[in-house]
C-alpha positions as MATLAB code, in Angstrom:
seq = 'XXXXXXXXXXXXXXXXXXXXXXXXXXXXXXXXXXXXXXXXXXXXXXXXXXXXXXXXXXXXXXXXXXX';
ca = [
      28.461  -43.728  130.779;
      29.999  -42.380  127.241;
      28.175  -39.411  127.471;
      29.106  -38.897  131.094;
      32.915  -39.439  130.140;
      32.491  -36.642  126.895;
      31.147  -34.373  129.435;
      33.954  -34.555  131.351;
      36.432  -34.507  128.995;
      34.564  -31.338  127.546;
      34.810  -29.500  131.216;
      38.833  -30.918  131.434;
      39.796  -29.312  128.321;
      37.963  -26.354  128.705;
      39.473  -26.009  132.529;
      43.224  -26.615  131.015;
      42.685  -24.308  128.222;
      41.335  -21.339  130.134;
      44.018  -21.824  132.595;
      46.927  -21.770  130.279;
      44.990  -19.065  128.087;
      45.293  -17.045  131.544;
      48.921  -18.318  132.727;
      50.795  -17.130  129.266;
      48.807  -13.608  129.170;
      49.888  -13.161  132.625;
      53.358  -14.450  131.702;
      53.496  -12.289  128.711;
      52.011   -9.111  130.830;
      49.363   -9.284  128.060;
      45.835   -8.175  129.596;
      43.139  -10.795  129.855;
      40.632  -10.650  126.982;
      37.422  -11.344  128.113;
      35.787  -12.345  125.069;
      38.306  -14.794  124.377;
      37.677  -16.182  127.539;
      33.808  -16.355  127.206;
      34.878  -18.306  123.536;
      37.428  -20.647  125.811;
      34.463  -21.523  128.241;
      31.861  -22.671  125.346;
      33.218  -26.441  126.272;
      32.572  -25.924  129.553;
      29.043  -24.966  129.405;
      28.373  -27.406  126.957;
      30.247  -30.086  129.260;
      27.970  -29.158  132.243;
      24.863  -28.899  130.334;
      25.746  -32.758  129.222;
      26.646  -33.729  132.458;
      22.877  -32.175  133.960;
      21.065  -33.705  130.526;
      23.331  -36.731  130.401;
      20.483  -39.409  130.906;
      18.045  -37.802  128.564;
      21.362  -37.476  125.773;
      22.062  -41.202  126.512;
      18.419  -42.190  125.729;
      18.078  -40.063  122.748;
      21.648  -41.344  121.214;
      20.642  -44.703  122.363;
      17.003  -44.193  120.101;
      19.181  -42.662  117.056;
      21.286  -45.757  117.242;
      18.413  -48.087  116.527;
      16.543  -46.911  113.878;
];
């Protein structure tokens, strides 16, 4: 469930931050970098891959735990 809930809150913050990355360059009439965008959406990707791994990342923190 943790790991499920980090996920998320990876893909939320990377969601708000992209938005608001692309609301003040707009705002500013500053064009839209696209490698800062690719650097914004590292969270995100990581957040999904979590989300699609998040059993096998449960079990593995889960086995790290117990030594």
């Amino acid at each position: 469930m943790l790991v499920r809930f980090v996920a998320a809150a990876l893909i939320g913050w990377a969601v708000i931050e992209l938005t608001l990355y692309v609301v003040i360059c707009r705002h500013k009439a500053v064009p839209v970098e696209v490698m800062q965008c690719v650097i914004k959406a590292i969270p995100l990707i990581i957040g999904i891959v979590m989300l699609a791994k998040a059993d096998a990342i449960a079990e593995w923190v889960s086995d790290k735990l117990d030594l």
